[in-house]
N, C-alpha and C positions, 0 to 999 in steps of 0.2 A: 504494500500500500504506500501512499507516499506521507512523506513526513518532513516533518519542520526543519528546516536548513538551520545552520548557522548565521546564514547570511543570505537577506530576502534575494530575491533574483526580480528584480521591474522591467522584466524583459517577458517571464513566464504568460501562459494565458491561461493560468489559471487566476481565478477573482481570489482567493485566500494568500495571503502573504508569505515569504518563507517556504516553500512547498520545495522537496527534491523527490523527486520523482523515483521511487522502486517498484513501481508495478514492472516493467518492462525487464528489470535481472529476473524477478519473482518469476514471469512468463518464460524466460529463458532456462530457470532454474529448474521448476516446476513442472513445465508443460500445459498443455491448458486448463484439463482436467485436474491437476494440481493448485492452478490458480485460481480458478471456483471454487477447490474445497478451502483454500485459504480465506478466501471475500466472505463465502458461506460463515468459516470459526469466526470472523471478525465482526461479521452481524452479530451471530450470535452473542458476542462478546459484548457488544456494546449496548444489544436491546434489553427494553423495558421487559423481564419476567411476566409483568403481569398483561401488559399490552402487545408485548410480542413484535415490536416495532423501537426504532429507534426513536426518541423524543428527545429535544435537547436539555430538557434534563437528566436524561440515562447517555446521551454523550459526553455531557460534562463533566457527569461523574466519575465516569469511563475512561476518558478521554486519556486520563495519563498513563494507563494501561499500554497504549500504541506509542507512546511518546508525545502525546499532543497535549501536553497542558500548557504548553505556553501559547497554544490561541485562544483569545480575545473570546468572549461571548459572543460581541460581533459577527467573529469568524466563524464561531460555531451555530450561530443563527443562520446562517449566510448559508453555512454549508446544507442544513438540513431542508431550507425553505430551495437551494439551488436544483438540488434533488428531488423534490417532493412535488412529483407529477401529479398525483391526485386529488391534492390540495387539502390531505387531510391535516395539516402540520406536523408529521410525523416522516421516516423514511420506511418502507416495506425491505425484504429481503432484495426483491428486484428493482428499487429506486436506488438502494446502496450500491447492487453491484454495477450498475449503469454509472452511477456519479462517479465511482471510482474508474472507471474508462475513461469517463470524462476529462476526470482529473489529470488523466497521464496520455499528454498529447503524443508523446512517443508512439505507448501503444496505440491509441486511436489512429495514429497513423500506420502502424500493421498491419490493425484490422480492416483498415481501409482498404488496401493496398490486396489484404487476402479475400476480401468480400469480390473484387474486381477480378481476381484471376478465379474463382470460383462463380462467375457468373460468366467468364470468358472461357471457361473450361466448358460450364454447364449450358452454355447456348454454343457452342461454337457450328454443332448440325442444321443451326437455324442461321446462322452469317452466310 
């Protein structure tokens, strides 16, 4: 997952400050299926017991679990409301593992890049 730098990088395109990027060794290290079950323990790690969802108050308290206590509430509002397609103010299992895609422009550029050769593999009978 990624985590707080030492030192912010204002160049990143992620909106949270300090971010370095480990999804992308994690996918390297892992393999896919590896990094699902990782994204998976991390939900789990972070979510509300009783709600079964991430809330930012079960991030916050969490938070320094991953190494992220030095973001801002800001940040951590930021993050959950950035994710939170459903609008219910909360993160599901599959809003966290998306944001964290999100988060690491690296990999979202892999999966780009393997989405396109797997659409160029899987129509190529149809070109």
């Amino acid at each position: 997952m990624a985590k707080p730098s030492a030192s912010a990088d204002s160049s990143s395109s992620s909106s949270f400050s300090g971010f370095e990027d480990l999804l992308p060794v994690m996918a390297n290290k892992l393999g896919g299926e590896g990094l699902m079950g990782e994204l998976c323990n991390g939900f789990k790690l972070l979510m509300d017991r009783e709600k079964g969802v991430i809330t930012f108050d079960s991030l916050k308290k969490k938070s320094a679990l991953l190494g992220l206590q030095d973001l801002s509430d800001d940040d951590l509002r930021s993050m959950v409301k950035e994710g939170d397609y459903d609008g219910d103010g909360a993160l599901n299992q599959m809003e966290f593992c998306v944001l964290m895609f999100r988060l690491s422009p690296e990999l979202m550029e892999a999966s780009r890049f393997l989405l396109e050769q797997a659409f160029h593999h899987g129509f190529k009978d149809f070109l």
